[in-house]
N, C-alpha and C positions, 0 to 999 in steps of 0.2 A: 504493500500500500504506500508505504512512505516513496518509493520509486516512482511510483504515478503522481506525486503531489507538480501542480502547475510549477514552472520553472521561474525564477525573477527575470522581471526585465530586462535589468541592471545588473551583471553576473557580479559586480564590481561592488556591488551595496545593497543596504536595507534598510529598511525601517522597522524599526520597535514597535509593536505593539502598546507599551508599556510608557507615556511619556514621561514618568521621573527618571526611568533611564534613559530614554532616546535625548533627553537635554542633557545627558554628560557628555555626548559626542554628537550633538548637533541632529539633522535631520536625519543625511545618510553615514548609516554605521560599514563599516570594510569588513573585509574576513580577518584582518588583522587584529581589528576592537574585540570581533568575537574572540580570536584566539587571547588575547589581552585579558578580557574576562572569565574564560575558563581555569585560564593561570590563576588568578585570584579565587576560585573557589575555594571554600573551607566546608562545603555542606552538599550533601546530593541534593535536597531538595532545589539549591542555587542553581544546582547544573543542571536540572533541570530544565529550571525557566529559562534557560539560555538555548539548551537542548532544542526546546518549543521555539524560539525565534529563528533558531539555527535552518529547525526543520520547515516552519512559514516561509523563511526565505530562499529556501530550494541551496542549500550551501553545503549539503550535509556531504557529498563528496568532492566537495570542491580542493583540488592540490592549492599550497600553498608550500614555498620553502622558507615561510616564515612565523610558522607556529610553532612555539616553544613551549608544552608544557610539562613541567618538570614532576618527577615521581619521586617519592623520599627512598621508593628500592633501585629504581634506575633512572635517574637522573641526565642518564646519556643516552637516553632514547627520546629520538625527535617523533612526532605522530607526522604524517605527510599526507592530512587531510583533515580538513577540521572534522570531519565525520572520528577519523584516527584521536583527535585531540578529546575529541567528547568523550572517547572510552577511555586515552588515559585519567581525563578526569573524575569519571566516575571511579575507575582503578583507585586511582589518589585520595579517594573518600569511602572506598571502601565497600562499595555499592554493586557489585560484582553479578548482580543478574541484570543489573541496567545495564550496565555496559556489557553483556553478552547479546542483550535485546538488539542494541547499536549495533554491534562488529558482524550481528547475521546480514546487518543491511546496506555494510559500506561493502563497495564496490571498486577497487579490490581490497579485503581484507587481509593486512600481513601477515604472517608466523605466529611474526614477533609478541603480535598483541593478545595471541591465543595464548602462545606458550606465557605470556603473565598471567592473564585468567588462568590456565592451568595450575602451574605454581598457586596463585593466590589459594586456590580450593583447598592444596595439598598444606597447602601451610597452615591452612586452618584445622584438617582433619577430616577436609570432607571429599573422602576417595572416590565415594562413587558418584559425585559431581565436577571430581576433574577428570572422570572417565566421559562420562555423559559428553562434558564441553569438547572433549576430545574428538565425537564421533560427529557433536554437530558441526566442529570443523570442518570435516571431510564433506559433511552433508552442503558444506556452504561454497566448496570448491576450492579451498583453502589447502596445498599440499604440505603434511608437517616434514619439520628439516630434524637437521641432527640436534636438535635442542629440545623439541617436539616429546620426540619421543623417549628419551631418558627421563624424565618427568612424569609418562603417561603409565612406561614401565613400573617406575616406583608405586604407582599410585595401585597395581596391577597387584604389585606384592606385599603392600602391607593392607592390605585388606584380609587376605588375601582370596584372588580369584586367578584360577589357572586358565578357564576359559577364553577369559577377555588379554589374558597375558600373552595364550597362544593364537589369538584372533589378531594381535597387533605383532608379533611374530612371522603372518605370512603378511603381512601390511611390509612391513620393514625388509620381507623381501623380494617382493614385489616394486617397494620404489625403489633397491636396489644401493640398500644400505645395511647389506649384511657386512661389508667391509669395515665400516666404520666401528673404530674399537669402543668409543664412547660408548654407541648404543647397544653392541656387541653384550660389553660388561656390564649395562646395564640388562641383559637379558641373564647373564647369568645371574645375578642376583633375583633379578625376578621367580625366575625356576625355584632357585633355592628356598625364599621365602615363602612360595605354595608348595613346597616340600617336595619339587618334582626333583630330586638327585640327578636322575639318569639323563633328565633334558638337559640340564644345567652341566652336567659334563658335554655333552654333545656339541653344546653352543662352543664351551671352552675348547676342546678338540681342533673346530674347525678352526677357533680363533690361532690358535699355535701352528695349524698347519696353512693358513696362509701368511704366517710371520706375522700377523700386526698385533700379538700379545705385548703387555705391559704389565707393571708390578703391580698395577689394581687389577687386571684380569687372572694373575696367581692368587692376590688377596683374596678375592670374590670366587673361586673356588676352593680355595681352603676354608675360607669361613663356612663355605657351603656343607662341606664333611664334618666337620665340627657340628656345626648344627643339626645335619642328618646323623647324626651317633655314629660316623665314622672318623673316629680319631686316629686310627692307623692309617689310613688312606690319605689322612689331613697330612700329618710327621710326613710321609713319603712325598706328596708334590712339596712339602715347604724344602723340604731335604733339594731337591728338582730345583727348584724356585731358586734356592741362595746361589745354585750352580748357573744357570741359565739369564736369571735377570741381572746379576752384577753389570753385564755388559751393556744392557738398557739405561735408558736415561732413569733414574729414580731420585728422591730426594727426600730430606729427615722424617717429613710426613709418611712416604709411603713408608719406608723403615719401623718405626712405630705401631701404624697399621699391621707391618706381617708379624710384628711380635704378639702385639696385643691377638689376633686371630688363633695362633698357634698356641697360646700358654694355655689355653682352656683344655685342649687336645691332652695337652703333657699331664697337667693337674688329673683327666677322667682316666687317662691309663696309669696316674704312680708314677710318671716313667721320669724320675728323679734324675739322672744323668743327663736327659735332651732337657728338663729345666736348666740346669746348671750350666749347659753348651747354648742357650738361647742367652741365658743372663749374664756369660760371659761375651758373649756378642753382640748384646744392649753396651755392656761398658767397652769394646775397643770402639765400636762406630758413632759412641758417644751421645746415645739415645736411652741411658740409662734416670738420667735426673731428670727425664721425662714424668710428670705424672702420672698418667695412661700406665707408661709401661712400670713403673713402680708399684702402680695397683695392680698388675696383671701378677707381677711376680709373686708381691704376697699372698695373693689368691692359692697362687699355684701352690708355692711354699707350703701354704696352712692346710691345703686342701688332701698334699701330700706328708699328714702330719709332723711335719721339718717346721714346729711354729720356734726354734732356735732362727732358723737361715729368714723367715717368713720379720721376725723382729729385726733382726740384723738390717734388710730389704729397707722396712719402716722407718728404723731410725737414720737412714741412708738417705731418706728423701730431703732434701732441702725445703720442697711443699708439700703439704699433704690437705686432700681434700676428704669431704667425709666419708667418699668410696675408701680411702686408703684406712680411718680408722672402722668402717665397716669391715672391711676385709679381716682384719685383726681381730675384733669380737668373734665375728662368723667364726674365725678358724679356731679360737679358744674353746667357742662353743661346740662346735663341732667334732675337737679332740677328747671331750670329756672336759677341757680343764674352764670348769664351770667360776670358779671363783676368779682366774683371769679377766674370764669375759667380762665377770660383772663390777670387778675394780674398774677397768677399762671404762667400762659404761659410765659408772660414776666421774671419773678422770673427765670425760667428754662433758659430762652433766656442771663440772664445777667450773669448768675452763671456756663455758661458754658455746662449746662447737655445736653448731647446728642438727638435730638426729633425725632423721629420715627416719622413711616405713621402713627401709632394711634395719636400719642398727634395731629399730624397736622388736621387731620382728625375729631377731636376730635373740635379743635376749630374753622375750617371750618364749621364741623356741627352749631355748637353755634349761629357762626354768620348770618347763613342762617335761621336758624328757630327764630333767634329774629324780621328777618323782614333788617337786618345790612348785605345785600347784596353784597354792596360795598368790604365793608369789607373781607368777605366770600374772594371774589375773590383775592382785596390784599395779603392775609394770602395763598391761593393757588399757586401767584408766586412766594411770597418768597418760599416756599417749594420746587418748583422748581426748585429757585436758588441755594438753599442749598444742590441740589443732591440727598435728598428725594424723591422717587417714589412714587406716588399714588396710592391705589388700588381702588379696585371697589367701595368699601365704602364713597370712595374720590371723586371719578368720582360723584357719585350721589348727591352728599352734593353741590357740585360745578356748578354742572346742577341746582340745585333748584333753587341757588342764580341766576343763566342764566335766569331763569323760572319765577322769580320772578320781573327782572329786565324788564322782556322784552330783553333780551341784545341778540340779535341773530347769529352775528355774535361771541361773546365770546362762544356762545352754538355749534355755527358749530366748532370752535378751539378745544374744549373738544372736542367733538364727532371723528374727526382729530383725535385728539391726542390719544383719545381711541382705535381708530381701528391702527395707526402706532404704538401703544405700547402692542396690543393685550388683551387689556382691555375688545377688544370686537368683535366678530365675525365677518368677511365681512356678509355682506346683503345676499347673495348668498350660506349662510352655516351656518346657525344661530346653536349657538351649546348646545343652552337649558341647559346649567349650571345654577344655581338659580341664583346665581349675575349676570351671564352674561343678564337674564330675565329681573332682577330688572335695570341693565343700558339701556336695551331697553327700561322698561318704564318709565325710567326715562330721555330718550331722547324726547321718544313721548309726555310726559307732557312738559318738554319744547318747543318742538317745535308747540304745542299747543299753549300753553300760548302767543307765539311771534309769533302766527296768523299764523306759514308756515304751514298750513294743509296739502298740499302736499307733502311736508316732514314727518310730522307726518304720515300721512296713510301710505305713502309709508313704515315706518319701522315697524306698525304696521300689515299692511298686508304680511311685510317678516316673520314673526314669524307665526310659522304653528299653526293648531289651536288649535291642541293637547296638545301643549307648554302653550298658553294664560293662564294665570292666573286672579285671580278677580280683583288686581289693571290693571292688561294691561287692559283689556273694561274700569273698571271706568276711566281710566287717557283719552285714546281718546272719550269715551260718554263725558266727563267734558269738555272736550276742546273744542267740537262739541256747548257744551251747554248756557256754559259760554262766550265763544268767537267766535261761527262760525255759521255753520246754525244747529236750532235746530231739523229741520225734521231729518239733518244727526245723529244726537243724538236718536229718536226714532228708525229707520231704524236700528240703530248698535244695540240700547237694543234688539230688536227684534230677533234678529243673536244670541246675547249672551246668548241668554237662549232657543235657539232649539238645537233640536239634531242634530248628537249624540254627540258635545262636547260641549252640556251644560253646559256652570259654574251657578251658583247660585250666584246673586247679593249679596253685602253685602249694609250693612246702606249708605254708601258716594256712591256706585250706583245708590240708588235707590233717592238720594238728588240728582241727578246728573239731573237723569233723570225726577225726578219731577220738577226741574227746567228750562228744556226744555219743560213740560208741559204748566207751564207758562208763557214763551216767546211768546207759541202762543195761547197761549191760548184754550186749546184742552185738555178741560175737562174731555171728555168721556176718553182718555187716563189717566188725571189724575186720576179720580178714579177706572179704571183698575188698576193703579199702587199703591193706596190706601188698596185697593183689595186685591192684590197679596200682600205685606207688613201683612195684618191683617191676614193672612191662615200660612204664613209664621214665627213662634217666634222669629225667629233667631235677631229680628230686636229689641227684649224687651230690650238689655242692650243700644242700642241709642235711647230708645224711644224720648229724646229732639229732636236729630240731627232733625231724620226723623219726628215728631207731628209739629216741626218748620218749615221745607219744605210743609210741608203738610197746613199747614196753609196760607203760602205765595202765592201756587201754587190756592188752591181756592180762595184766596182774591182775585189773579192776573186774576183767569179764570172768574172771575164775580160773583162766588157765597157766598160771606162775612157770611152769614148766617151759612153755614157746615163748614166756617174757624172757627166761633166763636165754632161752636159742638166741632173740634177738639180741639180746645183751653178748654173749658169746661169738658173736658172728659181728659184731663191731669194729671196724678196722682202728680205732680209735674211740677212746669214752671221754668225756666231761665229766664236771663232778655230779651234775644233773644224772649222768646215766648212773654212776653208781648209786646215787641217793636214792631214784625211782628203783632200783631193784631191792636194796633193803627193805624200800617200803613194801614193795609187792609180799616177798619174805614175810614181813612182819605183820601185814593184814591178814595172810593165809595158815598163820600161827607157825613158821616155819622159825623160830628165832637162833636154831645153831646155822641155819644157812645164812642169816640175815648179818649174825655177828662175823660169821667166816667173809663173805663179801665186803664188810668195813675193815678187817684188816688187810685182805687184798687192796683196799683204797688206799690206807698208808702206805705200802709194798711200793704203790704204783708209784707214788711219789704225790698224793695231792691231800693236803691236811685236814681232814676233816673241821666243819664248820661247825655252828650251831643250829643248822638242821640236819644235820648228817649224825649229829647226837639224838636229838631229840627221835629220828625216826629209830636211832637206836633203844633208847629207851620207850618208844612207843611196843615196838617189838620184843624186849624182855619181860614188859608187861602183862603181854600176850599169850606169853607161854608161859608165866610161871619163874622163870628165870630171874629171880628175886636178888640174888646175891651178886650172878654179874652186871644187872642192873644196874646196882649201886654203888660198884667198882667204877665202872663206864660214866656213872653221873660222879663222883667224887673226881676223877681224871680229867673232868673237864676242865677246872682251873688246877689242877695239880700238874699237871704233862702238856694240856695246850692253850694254857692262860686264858679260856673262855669264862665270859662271867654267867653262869646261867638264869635264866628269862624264868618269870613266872610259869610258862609253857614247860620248861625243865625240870620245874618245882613241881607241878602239876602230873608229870609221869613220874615221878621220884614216889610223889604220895599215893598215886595210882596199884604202883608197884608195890607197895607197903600194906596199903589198905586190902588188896585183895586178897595177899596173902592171911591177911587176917591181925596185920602184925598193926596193929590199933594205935597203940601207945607209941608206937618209936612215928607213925605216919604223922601222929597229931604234935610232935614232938618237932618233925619237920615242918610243917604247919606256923609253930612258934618261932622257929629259928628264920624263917623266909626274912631275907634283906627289903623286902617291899610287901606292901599289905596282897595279903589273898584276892586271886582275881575270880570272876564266875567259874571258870574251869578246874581250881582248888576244889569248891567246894561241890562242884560237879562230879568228881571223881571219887571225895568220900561218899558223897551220896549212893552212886553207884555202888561202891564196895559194902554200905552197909544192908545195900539188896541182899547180898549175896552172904553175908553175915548175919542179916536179922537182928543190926544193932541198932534199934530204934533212936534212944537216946542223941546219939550224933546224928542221925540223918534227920532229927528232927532240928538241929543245931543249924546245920551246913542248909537246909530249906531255908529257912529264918533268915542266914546271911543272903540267902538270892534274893530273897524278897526286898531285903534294905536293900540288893546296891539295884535292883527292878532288874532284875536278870533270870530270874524265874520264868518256865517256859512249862509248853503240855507235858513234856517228858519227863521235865522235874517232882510234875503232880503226880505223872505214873508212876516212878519211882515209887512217891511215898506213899502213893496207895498199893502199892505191891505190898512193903514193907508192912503199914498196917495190917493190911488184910491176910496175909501170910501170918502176924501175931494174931489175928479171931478180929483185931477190932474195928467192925464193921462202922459205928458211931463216927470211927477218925476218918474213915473211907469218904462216908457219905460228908461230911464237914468241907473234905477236901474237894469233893466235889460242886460243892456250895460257894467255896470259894473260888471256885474256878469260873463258874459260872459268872460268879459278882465283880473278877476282874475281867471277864471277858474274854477270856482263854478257853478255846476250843480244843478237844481232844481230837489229833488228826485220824481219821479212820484207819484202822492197819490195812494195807493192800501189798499183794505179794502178784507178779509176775513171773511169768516160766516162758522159754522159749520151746520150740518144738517142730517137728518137719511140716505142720499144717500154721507157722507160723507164731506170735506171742498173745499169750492171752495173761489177761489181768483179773485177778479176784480180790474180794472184798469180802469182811468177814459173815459168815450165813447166805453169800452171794448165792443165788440162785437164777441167775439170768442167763449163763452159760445153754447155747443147745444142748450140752454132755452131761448139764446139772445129774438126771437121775443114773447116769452110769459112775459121775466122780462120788454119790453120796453113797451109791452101792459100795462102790468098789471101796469108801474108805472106811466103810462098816466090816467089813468084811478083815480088813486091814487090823482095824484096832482089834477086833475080835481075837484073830491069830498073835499077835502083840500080847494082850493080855493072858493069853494061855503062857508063852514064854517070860513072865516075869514084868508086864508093864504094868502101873498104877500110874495112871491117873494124877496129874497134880495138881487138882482143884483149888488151891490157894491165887492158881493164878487168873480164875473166872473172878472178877472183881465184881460178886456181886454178893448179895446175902440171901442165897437161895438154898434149897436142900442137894445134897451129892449128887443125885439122879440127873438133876438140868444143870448142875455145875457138868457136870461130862459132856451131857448134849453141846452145851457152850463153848468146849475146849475142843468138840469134833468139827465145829462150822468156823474155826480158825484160817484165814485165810493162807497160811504158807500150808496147811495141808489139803487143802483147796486145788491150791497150786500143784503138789507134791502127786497127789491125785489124778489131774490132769495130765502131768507131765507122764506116769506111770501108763494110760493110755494111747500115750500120742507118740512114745519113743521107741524104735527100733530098741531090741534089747543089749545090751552092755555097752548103750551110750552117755553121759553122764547127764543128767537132770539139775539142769539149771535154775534155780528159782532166785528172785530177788526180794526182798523185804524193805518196804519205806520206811517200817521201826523196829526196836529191835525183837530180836527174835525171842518167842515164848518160850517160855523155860520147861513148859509142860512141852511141846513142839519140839524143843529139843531133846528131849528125852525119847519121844514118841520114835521120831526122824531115826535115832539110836538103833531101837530096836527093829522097826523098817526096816533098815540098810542090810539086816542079816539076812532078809528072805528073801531078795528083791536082787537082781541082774542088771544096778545100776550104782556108780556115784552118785550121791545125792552133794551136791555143791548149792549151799545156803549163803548169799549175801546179804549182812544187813546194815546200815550206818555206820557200826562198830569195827568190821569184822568178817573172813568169810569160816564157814564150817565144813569141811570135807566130811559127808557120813560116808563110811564103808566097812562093810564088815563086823558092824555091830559098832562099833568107835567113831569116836568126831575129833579134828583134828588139833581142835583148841583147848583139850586136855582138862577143858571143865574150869580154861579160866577165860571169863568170858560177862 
């Protein structure tokens, strides 16, 4: 339209619409006045109304070589049209879709003026409007030069879009500017930045085999392998590079650049020697008191933990900016050496220097991976206060601390604060960024960890599945495992590795998930997932992690025996692998095996700790082994200066008590260096079960109560205790009180696995389809029982009824419920696995006893405490239990 506007009379002048301006220059104004006045703009609006005169007057492509108006970015660019001069003025105010409006419509439109409106977009942020201005270019007949397109490229790859990278790819060689190394190396980097490696080598190929390579077209493929995770391929061109390019023209800048590209390469491989031949080659060429490359060094230094050579670096620089004192936290942080970091930090705090999201970030990290959670979180509000933004990096560091703490309400404020500051996608548009990934699952681990599972799944199941990656399963399978229900843990693995978007477990999966094998004890799954680990190598560089899982998961499933193979078959142990096999030992009442395995620990050369005791005295407790119990706890600070923990104190008394040994246990008791904790007094209690020494266990009740550590088990205890003495009065009491604080007795349920599968009973359960063959079959049972010598040990029916329904009561017991089941469902001479959520009846166990003599199976009872081997008429736990 504006092409069609009537032409002036007078190509030479005009008139103003406007007469307060037309009298500062008379009637007729020249293209000079306009160009005169466009100079003088300070406002688009101004340019505007000039714009309007320009255009009434038919001037808008009029040449003139005497329009001068100046740009405060280029300044030595003439416009050679007032049409030209109107855009730089818009340019110069900043108005940048006015002057796009203009430049479609001058005839002819330069490069020049494009490639600014490009730039200006990219300068702002806004790529895919300096793409767009890019294509209306072309659309407007405008052909870009070599200036064009380094610009359009950049704009190509920090977005990034491969597409439109490789759409202006056959553009550039089509106008026959594949020559040109400019644009060349700008296409490398393009590649690189939408992660295409292999195109980005290809460009650089041809670049070298028609000779017009430069030390930025080495730079920009080294950077590019570095970035794509190939830092050996990086080392080998820069190796290439220092041979080839010296002969090129180069200068301190590029110099700089190829160090700074290469020290990240050297830092991810360790590869300590090519740091040390880069840093001596920063100081002959005299690029060392560089900035840049002083921060790269330290990086490298601390990252390859050398924070000796990483200080040294530091105090070498003559300036240092706060990358250089970042780097120094980071790498203190990162070596473990936590109190460095956070002198350091302090040092920065007193001295004024400036702290970015990394330092903060940096010592948030610190304090959440020491276990200093607290902390973590303090350090996050001051950053807040201080008007530091967090990023993603921040967000995650600060979640773990949440995660760690349990703190769920500080977890939902983060999570808040993520999604009001855009940290993080609403739930309803998840936008698969890899950080945005990683604050997903690092929301789902915390809300894990602080038991919201429905929180947790819910963010988990907003993440599609295409998105999931191996930490998203492992963090909700661990949560499921560790803290929730562990069937929900098998169920996810099982999802996780069908199609079609199978991920492949890594080593903390597959712990995750043998750990929930464990819980329940569900074997056959355990060694399916033993299984799948031994077909799978991936798992050889954590062979500890997972042989120590694996160990724990057979102790826990009953079968000690394939724990000890795995333990045996170790090419290497930790002290973890030893610790988890005494335990196994010590749960299955095995405690000469359990003591023989801690002194091969010493043998080996690795000093036992203070759980390497404790599981030892856990396990002489077990068996009765009274005397070297208390050799083993006396040696702790006698032979390896350990102090022992209330936890110490607690199987010291365990081990006293059950033997019966009263006086010397409570004797221990008095002498404790710290007041008695719930587990003290949980352990007489228990032994005075087994004693029938009312007195104290009515003591050691008493003390749960004041410190509110009393629980249903405590209650059961003491109504065993009474009701074993006749008195019924204390039974019912205590159950009044249990009532009035709100303590629920958990129902006993006992589970057994079987070739038709796991089933679960509950006590008098009758819902099973097999109910009338398991009540047959276990009538039948106690019958032949009771001809060989069983009775019945009704003290343990807590109720105040006659003998006759005291028996009835003790036959609808749910582990022989289970026991029952299992004896239908099992090929014969396979062992029967039952589990128990409380401990096991003492009447049950006796019963179980005589069972095992007429019956063509192991009977293997787990229950919170303890597992029981029946066979043969005997149980493995010697009747201490």
């Amino acid at each position: 339209m504006l092409f069609n506007l009537p032409k002036a009379i007078k190509p030479i002048g005009a008139r103003f619409l406007s007469g307060a301006s037309a009298a500062c220059f008379g009637v007729d104004v020249y293209p000079i006045h306009f160009a005169s006045l466009l100079k003088e703009c300070k406002s688009a609006s101004t340019v505007r109304q000039i714009h309007q005169q320009i255009i009434a007057s038919g001037l808008l492509s009029l040449p003139t070589s005497l329009l001068s108006v100046s740009l405060p970015s280029e300044p030595f660019i003439l416009p050679r049209s007032l049409g030209t001069g109107v855009v730089a003025s818009y340019l110069a105010c900043g108005a940048t879709n006015y002057a796009l409006l203009v430049l479609e419509r001058v005839t002819p439109s330069p490069a020049v003026w494009w490639n600014l409106l490009i730039r200006e977009h990219i300068k702002h942020g806004h790529l895919d409007s300096a793409i767009a201005v890019s294509c209306r270019m072309l659309r407007a007949g405008t052909r870009p030069d070599h200036f064009t397109l380094p610009h359009v490229l950049k704009a190509c790859g920090e977005l990034p879009s491969y597409h439109c990278g490789s759409t202006f790819h056959g553009l550039i060689c089509y106008n026959g500017f594949e020559s040109n190394v400019f644009i060349c190396n700008a296409l490398v980097a393009m590649y690189s930045r939408c992660g295409s490696l292999e195109e980005a080598s290809m460009v650089f190929d041809e670049i070298t085999q028609r000779g017009i390579d430069d030390v930025i077209s080495w730079n920009s493929i080294v950077s590019a392998h570095v970035k794509g995770s190939n830092p050996w391929t990086a080392l080998d061109l820069f190796s290439k590079m220092t041979l080839i390019v010296h002969e090129k023209a180069t200068n301190e800048r590029s110099d700089i650049i190829s160090i700074v590209n290469i020290l990240p390469a050297c830092a991810s491989l360790k590869a300590v020697p090519q740091i040390k031949e880069v840093h001596g080659n920063a100081i002959r060429n005299g690029t060392f008191p560089d900035v840049f490359v002083g921060n790269a060094l330290t990086d490298a230094y601390a990252k390859c933990g050398l924070m000796e050579n990483a200080v040294k670096v530091f105090n070498m620089m003559e300036f240092k900016d706060v990358v250089s004192w970042n780097a120094m936290v980071t790498g203190y942080s990162q070596s473990g050496n936590f109190e460095a970091a956070f002198e350091l930090f302090k040092n920065m705090c007193k001295e004024n220097i400036p702290l970015d999201v990394v330092t903060w970030t940096a010592v948030i990290a610190g304090y959440s991976q020491r276990g200093c959670s607290h902390e973590a979180l303090n350090v996050f509000r001051q950053m807040l206060f201080s008007g530091s933004l967090p990023n993603s990096v921040t967000i995650i560091s600060v979640l773990s601390a949440c995660a760690s703490l349990g703190a769920f309400s500080q977890g939902m404020e983060i999570h808040a604060y993520s999604l009001k500051n855009c940290l993080l996608t609403l739930d309803h548009d998840f936008g698969g960024e890899d950080e945005d990934l990683m604050v997903h699952n690092a929301l789902v681990d915390m809300y894990s960890k602080c038991r919201s599972f429905k929180a947790a799944r819910s963010i988990f199941d907003n993440i599609p599945l295409e998105e999931r990656n191996v930490v998203t399963w492992t963090v909700m399978i661990g949560g499921y495992a560790q803290y929730g229900d562990s069937n929900d843990a098998l169920k996810l693995f099982m999802e996780m590795i069908s199609e079609p978007y199978g991920v492949a477990p890594n080593a903390f999966t597959i712990s995750c998930i043998l750990m929930a094998c464990a819980h329940l004890s569900a074997l056959r799954m355990g060694k399916q997932i033993h299984a799948y680990a031994l077909r799978h190598h991936r798992y050889e560089s954590s062979v500890y992690f997972v042989q120590n899982c694996l160990i724990d998961m057979y102790s826990k499933c009953g079968d000690v025996d394939t724990a000890r193979h795995v333990f045996d078959s170790m090419p290497q142990r930790s002290a973890i692998s030893w610790t988890s096999m005494m335990t196994g030992y010590g749960m299955h009442g095995r405690g000469s095996e359990a003591l023989d395995i801690f002194d091969k620990m010493w043998k080996a050369g690795f000093v036992p700790d203070d759980i390497a005791f404790l599981v030892v005295l856990y396990a002489c407790s077990h068996c009765g082994m009274v005397d070297q119990g208390l050799v083993y706890f006396d040696s702790m600070s006698a032979d390896y200066g350990l102090t022992p923990s209330a936890e110490h104190y607690a199987c010291a008394i365990d081990l006293l008590a059950r033997s019966g040994r009263f006086d010397k246990a409570w004797k221990t008791v008095k002498d404790m260096p710290m007041e008695p904790t719930a587990v003290v007094w949980v352990a007489l209690l228990s032994a005075c079960r087994v004693h029938s020494n009312v007195e104290l266990a009515e003591y050691a009740l008493n003390k749960l109560v004041e410190m509110n550590a009393e629980n249903d088990g405590s209650y059961t205890l003491i109504s065993n205790i009474y009701a074993n003495a006749g008195r019924w009065k204390d039974v019912a009491r205590i159950r009044q009180l249990m009532k009035k604080s709100g303590i629920k007795k958990r129902p006993g349920c006992s589970w057994v696995q079987s070739q038709k599968g796991t089933a679960s009973f509950f006590v008098g359960d009758r819902s099973h389809p097999l109910s009338p063959q398991i009540y047959a079959l276990l009538e039948r049972l106690i019958d032949r029982i009771k001809a060989m010598g069983y009775v019945p040990e009704t003290n343990f029916a807590l109720h105040d009824v006659d003998e006759e329904e005291k028996n009835n009561l003790l036959v609808e017991h749910s582990e022989k419920l289970a026991l029952a089941y299992g004896l239908l469902t099992t090929s014969p001479g396979c062992p029967i696995r039952i589990t128990k959520n409380l401990r096991v009846c003492g009447d049950c166990h006796s019963a179980f006893t005589y069972i095992s003599k007429i019956v063509d199976h192991e009977i293997v009872v787990r229950d919170p405490s303890r597992f029981h081997h029946f066979k043969n008429g005997s149980c493995s736990c010697g009747g201490y239990w």
